[in-house]
PDB file with SEQRES, HELIX, SHEET and CRYST1 records, atoms N, CA, C and O in Angstrom:
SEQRES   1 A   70  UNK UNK UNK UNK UNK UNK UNK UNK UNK UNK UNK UNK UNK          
SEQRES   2 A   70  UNK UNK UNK UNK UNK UNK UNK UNK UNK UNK UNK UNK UNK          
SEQRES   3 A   70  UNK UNK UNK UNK UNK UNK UNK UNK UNK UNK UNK UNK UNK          
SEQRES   4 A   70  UNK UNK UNK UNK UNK UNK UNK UNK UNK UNK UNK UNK UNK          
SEQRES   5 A   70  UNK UNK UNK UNK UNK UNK UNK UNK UNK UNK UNK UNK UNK          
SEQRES   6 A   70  UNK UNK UNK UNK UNK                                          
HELIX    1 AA1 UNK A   32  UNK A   39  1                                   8    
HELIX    2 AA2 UNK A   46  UNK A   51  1                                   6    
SHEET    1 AA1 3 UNK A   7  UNK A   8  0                                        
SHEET    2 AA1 3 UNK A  15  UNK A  18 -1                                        
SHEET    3 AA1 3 UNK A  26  UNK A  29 -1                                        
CRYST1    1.000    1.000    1.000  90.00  90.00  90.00 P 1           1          
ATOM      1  N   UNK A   1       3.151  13.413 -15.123  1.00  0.00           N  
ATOM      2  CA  UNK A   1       4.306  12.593 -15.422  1.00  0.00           C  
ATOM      3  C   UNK A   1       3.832  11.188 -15.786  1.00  0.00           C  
ATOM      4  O   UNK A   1       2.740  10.720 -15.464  1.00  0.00           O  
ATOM      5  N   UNK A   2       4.926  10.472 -16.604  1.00  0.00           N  
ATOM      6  CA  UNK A   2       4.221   9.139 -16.825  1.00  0.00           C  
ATOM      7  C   UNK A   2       5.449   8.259 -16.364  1.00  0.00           C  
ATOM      8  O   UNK A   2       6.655   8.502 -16.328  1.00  0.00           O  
ATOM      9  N   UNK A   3       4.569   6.945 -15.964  1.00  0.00           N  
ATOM     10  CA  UNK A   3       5.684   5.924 -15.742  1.00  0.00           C  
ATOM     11  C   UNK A   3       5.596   4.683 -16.054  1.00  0.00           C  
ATOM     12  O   UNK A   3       4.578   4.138 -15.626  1.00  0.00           O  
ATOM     13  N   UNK A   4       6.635   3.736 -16.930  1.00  0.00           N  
ATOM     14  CA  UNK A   4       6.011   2.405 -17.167  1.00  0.00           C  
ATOM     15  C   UNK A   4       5.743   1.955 -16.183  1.00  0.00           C  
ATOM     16  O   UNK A   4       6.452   2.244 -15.219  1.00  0.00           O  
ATOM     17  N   UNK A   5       4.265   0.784 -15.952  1.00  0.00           N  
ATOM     18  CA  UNK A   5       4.219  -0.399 -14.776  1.00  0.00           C  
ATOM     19  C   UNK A   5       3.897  -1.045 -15.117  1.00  0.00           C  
ATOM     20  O   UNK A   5       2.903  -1.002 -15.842  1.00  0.00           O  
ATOM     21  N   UNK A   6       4.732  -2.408 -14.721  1.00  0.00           N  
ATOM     22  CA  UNK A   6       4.024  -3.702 -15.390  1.00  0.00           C  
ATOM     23  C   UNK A   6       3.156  -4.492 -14.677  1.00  0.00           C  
ATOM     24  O   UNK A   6       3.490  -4.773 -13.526  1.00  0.00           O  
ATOM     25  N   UNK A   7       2.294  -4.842 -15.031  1.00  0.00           N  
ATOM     26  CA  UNK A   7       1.083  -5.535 -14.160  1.00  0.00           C  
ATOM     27  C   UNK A   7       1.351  -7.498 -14.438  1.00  0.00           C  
ATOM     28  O   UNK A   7       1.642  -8.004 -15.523  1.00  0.00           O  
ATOM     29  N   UNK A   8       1.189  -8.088 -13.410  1.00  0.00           N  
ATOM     30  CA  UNK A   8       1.328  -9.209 -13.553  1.00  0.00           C  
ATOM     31  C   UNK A   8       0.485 -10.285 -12.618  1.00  0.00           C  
ATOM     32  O   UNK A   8       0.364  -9.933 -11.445  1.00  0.00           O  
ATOM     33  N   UNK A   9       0.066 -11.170 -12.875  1.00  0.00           N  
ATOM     34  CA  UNK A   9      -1.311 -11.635 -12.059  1.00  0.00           C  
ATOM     35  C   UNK A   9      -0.334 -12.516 -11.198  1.00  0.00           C  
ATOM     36  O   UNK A   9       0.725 -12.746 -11.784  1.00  0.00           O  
ATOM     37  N   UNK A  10      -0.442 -13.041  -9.990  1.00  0.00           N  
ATOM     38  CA  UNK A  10       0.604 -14.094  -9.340  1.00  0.00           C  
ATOM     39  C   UNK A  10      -0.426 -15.052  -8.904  1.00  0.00           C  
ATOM     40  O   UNK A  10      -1.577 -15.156  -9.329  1.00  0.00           O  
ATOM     41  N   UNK A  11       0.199 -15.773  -7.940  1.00  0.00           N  
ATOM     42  CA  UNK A  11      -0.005 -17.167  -8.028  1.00  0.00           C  
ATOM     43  C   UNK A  11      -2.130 -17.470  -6.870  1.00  0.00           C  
ATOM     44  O   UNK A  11      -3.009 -18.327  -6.774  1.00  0.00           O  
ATOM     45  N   UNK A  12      -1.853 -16.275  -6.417  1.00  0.00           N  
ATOM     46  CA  UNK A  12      -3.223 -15.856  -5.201  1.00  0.00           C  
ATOM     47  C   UNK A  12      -4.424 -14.938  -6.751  1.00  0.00           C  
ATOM     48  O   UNK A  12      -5.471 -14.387  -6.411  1.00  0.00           O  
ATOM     49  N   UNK A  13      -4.088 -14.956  -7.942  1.00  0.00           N  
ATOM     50  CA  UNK A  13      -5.098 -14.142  -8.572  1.00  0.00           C  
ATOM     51  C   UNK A  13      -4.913 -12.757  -8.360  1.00  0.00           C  
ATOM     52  O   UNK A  13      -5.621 -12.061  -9.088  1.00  0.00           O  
ATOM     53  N   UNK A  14      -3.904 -11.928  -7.298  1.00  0.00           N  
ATOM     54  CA  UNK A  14      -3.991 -10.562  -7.025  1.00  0.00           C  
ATOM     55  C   UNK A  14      -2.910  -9.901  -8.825  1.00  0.00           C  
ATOM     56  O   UNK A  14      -1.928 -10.280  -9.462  1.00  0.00           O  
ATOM     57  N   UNK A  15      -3.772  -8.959  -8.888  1.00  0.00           N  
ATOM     58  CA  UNK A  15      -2.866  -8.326  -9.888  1.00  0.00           C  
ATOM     59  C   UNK A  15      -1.722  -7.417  -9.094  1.00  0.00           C  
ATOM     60  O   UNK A  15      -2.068  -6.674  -8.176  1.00  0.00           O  
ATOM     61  N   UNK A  16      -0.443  -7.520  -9.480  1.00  0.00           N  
ATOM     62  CA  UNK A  16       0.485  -7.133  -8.788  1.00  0.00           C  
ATOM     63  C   UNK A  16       1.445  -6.121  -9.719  1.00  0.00           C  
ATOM     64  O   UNK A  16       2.093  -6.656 -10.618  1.00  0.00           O  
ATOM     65  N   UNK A  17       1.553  -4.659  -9.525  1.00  0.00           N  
ATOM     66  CA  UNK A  17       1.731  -3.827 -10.125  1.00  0.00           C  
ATOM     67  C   UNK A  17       3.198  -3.019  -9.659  1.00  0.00           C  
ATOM     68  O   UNK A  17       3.589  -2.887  -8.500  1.00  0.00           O  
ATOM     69  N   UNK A  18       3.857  -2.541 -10.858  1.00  0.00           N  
ATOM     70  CA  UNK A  18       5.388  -2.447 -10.189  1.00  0.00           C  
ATOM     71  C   UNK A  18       5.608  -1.040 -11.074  1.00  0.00           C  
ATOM     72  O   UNK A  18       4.869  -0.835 -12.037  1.00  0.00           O  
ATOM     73  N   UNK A  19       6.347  -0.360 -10.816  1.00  0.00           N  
ATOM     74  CA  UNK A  19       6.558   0.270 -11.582  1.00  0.00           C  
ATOM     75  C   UNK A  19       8.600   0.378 -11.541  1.00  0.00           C  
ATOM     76  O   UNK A  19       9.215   0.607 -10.499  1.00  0.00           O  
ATOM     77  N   UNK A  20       9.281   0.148 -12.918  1.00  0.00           N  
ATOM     78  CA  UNK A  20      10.600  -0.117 -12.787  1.00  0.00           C  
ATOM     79  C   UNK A  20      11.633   1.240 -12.348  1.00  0.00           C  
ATOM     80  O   UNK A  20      12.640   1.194 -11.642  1.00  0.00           O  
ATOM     81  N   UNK A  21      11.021   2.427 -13.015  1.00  0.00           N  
ATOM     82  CA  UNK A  21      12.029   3.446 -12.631  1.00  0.00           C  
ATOM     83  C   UNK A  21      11.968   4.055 -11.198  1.00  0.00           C  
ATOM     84  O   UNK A  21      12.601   5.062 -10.881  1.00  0.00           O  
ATOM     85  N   UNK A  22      11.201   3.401 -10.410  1.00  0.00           N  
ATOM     86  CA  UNK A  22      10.767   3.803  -8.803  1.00  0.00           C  
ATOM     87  C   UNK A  22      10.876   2.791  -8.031  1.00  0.00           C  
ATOM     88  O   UNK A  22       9.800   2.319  -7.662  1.00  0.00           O  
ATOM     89  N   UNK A  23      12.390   1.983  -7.426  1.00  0.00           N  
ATOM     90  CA  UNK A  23      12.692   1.045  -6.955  1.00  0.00           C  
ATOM     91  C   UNK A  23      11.922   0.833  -5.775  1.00  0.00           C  
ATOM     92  O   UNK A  23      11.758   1.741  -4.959  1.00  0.00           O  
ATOM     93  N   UNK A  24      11.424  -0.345  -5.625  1.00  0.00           N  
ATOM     94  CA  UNK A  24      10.326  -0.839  -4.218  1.00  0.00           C  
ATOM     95  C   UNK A  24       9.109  -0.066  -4.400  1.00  0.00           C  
ATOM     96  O   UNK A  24       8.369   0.085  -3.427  1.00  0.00           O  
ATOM     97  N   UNK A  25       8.756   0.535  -5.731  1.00  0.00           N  
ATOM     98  CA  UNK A  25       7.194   0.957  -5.772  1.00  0.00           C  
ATOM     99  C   UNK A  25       6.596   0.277  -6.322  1.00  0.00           C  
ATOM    100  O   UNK A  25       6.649   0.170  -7.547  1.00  0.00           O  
ATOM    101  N   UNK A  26       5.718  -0.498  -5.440  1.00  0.00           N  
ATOM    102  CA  UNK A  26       5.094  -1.789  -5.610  1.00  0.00           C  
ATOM    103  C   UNK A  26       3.738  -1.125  -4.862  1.00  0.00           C  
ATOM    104  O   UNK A  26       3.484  -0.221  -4.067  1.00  0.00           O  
ATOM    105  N   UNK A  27       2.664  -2.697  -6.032  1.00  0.00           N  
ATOM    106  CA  UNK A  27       0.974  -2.156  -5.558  1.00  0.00           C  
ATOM    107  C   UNK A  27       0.384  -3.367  -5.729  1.00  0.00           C  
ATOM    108  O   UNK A  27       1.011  -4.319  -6.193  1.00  0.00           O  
ATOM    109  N   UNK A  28      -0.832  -3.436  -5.382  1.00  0.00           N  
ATOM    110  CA  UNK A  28      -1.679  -4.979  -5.739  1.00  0.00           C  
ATOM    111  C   UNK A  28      -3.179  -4.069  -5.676  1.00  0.00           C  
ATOM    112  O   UNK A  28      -3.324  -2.888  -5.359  1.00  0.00           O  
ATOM    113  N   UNK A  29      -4.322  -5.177  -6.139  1.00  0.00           N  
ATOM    114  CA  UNK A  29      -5.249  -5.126  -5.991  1.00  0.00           C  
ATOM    115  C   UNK A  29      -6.224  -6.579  -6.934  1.00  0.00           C  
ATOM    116  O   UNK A  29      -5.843  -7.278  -7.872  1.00  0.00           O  
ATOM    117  N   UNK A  30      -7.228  -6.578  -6.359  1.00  0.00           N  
ATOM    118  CA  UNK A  30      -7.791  -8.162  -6.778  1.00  0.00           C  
ATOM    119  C   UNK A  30      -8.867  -7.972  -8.218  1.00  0.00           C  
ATOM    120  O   UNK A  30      -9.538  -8.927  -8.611  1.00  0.00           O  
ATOM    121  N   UNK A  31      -8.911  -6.482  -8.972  1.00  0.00           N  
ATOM    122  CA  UNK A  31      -8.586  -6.635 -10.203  1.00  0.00           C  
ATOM    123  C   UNK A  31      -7.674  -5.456 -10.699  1.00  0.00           C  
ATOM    124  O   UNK A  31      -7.152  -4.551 -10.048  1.00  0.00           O  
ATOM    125  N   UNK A  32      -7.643  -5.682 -11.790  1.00  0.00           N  
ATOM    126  CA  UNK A  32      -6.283  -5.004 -12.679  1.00  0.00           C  
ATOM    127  C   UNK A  32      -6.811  -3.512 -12.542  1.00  0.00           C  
ATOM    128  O   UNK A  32      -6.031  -2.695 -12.053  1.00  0.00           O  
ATOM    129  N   UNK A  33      -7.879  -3.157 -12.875  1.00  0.00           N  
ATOM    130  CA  UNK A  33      -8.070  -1.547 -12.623  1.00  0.00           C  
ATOM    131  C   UNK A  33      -7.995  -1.224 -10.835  1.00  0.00           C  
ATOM    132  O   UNK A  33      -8.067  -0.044 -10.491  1.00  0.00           O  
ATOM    133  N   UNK A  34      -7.904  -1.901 -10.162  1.00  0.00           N  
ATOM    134  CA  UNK A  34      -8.125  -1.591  -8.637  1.00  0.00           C  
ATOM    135  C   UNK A  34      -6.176  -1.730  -8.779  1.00  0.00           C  
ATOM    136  O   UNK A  34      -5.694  -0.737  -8.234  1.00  0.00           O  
ATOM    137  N   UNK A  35      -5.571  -2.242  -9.087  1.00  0.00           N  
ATOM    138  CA  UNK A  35      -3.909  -2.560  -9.141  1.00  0.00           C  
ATOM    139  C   UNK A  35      -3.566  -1.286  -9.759  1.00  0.00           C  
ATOM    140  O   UNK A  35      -2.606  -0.724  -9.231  1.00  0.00           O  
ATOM    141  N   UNK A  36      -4.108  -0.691 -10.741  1.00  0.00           N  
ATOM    142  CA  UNK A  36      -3.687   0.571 -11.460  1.00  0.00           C  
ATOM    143  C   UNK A  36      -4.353   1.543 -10.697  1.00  0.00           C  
ATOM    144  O   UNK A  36      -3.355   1.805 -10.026  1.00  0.00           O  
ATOM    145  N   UNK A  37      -5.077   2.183 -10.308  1.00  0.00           N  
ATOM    146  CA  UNK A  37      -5.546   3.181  -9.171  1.00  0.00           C  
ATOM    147  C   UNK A  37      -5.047   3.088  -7.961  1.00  0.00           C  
ATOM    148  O   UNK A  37      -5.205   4.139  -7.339  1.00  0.00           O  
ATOM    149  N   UNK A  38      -4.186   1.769  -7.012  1.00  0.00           N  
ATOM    150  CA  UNK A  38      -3.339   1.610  -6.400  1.00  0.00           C  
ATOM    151  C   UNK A  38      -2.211   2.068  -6.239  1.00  0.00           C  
ATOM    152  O   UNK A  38      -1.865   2.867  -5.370  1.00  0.00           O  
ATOM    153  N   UNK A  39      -1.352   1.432  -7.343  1.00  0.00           N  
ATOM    154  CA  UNK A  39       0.259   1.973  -8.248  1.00  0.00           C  
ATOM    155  C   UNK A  39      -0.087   3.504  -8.488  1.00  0.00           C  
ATOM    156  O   UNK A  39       0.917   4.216  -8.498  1.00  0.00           O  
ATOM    157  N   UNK A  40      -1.198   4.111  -8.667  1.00  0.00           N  
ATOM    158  CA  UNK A  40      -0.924   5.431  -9.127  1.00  0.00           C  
ATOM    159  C   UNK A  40      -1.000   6.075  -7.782  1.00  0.00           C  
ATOM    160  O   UNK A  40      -0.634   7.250  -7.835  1.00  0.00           O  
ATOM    161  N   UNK A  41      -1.383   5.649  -6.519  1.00  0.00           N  
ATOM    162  CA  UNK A  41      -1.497   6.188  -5.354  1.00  0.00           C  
ATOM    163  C   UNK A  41      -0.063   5.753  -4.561  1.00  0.00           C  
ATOM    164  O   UNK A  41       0.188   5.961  -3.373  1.00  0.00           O  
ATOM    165  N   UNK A  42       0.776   5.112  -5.528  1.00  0.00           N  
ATOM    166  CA  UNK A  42       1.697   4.470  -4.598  1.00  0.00           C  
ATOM    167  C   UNK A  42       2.635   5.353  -5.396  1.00  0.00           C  
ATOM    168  O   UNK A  42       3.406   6.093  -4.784  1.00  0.00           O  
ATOM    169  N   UNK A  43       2.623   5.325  -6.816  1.00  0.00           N  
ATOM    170  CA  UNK A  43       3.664   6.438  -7.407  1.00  0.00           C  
ATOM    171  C   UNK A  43       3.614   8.435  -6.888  1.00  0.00           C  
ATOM    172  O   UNK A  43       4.415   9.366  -6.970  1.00  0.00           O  
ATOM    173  N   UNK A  44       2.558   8.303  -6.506  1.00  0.00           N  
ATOM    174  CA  UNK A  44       2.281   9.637  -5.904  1.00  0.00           C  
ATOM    175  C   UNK A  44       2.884  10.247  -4.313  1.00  0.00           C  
ATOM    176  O   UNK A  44       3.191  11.391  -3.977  1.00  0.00           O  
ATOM    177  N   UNK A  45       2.891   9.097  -3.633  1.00  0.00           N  
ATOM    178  CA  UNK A  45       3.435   8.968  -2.889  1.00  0.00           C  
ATOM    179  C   UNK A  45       4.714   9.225  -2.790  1.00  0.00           C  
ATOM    180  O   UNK A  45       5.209  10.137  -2.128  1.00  0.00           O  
ATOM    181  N   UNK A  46       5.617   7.955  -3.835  1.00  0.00           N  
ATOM    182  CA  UNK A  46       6.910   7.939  -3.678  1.00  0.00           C  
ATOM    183  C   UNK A  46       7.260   9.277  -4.239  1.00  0.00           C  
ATOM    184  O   UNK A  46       7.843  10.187  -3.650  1.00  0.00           O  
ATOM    185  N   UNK A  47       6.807   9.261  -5.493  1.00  0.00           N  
ATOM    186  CA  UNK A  47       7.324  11.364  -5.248  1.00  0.00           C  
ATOM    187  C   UNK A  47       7.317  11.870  -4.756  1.00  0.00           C  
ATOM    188  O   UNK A  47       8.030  12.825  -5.063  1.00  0.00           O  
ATOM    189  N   UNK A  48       6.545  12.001  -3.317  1.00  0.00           N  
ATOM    190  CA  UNK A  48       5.736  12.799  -2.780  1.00  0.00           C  
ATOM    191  C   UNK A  48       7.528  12.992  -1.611  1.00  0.00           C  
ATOM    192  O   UNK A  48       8.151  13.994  -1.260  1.00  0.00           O  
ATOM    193  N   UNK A  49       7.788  11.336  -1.341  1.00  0.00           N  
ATOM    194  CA  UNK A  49       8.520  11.424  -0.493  1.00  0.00           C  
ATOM    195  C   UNK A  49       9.897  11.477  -1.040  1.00  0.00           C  
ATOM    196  O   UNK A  49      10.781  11.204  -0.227  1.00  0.00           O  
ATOM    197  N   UNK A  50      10.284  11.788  -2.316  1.00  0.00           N  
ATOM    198  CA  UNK A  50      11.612  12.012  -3.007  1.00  0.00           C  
ATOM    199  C   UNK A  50      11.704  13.710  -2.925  1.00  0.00           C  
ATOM    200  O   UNK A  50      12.783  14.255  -2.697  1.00  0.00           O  
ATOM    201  N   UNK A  51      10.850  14.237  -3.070  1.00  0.00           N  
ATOM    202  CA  UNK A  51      10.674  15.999  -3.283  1.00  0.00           C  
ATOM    203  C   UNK A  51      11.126  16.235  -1.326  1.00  0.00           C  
ATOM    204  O   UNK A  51      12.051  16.944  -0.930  1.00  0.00           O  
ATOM    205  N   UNK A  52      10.117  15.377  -0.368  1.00  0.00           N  
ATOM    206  CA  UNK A  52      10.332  15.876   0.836  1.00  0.00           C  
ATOM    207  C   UNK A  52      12.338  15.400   1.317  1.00  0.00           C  
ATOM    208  O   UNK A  52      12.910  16.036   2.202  1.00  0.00           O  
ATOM    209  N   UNK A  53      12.754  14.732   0.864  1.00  0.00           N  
ATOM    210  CA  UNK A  53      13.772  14.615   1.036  1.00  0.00           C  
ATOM    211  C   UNK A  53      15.135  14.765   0.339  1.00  0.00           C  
ATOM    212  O   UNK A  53      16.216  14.211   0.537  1.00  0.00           O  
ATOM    213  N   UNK A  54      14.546  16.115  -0.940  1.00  0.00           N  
ATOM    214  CA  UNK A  54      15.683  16.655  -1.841  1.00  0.00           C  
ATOM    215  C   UNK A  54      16.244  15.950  -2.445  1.00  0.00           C  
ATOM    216  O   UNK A  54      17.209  16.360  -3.089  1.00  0.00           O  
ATOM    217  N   UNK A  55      15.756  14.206  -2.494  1.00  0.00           N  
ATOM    218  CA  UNK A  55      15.989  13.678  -3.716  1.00  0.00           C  
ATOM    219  C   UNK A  55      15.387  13.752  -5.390  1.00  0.00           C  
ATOM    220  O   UNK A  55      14.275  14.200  -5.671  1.00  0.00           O  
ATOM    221  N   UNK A  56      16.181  13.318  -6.203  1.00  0.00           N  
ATOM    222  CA  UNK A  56      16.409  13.637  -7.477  1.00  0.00           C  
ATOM    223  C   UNK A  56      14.792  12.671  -7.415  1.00  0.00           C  
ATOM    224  O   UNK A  56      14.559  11.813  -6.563  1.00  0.00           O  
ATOM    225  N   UNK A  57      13.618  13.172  -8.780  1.00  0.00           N  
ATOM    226  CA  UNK A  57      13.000  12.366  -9.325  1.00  0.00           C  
ATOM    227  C   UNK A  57      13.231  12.041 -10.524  1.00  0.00           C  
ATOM    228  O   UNK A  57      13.587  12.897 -11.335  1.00  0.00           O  
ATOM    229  N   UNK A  58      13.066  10.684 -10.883  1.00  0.00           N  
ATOM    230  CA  UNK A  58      13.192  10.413 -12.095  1.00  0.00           C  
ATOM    231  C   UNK A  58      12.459  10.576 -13.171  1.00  0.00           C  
ATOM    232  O   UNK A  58      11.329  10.282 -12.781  1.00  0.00           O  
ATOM    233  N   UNK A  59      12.362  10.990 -14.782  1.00  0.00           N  
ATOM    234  CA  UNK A  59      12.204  11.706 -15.622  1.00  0.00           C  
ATOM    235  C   UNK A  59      10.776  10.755 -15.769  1.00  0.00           C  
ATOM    236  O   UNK A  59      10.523   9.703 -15.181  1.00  0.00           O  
ATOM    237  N   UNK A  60      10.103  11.355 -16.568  1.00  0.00           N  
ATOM    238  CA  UNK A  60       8.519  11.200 -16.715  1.00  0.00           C  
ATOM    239  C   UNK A  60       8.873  10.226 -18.531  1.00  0.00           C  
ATOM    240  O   UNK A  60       9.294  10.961 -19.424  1.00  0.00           O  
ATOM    241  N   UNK A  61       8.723   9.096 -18.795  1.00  0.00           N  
ATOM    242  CA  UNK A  61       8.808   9.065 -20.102  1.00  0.00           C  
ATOM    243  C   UNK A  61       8.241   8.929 -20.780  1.00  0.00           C  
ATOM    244  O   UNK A  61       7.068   8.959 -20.409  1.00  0.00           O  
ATOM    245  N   UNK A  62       8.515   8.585 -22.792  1.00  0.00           N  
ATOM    246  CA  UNK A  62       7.815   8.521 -23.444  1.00  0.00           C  
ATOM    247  C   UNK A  62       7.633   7.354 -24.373  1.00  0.00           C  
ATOM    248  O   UNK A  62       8.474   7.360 -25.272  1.00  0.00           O  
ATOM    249  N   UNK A  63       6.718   6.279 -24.424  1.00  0.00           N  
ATOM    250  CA  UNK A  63       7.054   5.229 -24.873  1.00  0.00           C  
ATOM    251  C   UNK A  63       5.584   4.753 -26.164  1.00  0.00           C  
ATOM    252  O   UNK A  63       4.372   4.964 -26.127  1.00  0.00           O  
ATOM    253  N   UNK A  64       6.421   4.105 -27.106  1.00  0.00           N  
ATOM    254  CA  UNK A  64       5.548   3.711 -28.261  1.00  0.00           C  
ATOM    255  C   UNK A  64       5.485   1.965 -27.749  1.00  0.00           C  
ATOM    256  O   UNK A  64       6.423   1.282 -27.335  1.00  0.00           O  
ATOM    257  N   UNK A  65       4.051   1.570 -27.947  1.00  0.00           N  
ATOM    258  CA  UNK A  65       3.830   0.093 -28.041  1.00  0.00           C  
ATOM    259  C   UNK A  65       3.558   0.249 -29.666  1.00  0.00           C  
ATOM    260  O   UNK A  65       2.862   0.956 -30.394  1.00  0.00           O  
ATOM    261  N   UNK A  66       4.550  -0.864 -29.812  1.00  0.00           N  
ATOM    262  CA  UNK A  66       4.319  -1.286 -31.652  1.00  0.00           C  
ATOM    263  C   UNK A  66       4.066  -3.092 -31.839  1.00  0.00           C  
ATOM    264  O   UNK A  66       4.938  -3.881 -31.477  1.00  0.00           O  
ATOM    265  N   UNK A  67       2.691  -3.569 -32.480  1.00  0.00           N  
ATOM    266  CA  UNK A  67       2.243  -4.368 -32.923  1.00  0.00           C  
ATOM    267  C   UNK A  67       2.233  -5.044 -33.933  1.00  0.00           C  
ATOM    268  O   UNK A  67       1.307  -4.821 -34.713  1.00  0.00           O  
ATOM    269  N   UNK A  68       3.253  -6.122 -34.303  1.00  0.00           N  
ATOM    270  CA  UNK A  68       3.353  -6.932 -35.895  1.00  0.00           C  
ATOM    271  C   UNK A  68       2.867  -8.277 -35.620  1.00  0.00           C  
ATOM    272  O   UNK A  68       2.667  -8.849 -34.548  1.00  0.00           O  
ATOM    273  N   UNK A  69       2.725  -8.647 -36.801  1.00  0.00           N  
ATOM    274  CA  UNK A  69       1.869 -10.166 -37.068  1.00  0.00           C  
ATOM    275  C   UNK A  69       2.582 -10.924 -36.637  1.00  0.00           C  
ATOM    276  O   UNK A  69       3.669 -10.646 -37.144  1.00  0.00           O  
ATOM    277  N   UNK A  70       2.765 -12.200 -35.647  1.00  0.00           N  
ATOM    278  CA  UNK A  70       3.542 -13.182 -35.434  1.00  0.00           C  
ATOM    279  C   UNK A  70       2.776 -14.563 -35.404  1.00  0.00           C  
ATOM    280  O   UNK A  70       3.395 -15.609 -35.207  1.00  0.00           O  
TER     281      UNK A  70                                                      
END                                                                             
């Protein structure tokens, strides 16, 4: 499954990783690939605990990044 997350550096240098369609699934780590191997242990999780409690998961999506001259 895929999920957007947006990564964002805060004010301590920790990269701080969110993902929007999985409310309160939140991750950090002190660099950006340690924040993304985090979030993916934290999104695994929260599925983990939506399936154990017969809640609905939300759909896996599909998204284009598109790049123009500005």
């Amino acid at each position: 499954m895929k999920y957007r997350v947006l990564i964002e550096q805060d004010e301590d240098n920790m990269f701080v990783a969110q993902v929007p369609a999985l409310p309160g699934c939140i991750s950090e780590g002190h660099t950006r690939g340690e924040a993304v191997e985090n979030i993916k242990e934290a999104i695994t999780a929260y599925l983990e605990s939506l399936a154990a409690h017969d809640e609905p998961v939300p759909p896996s999506i599909e998204e284009l990044m598109v790049e123009v001259a500005g």
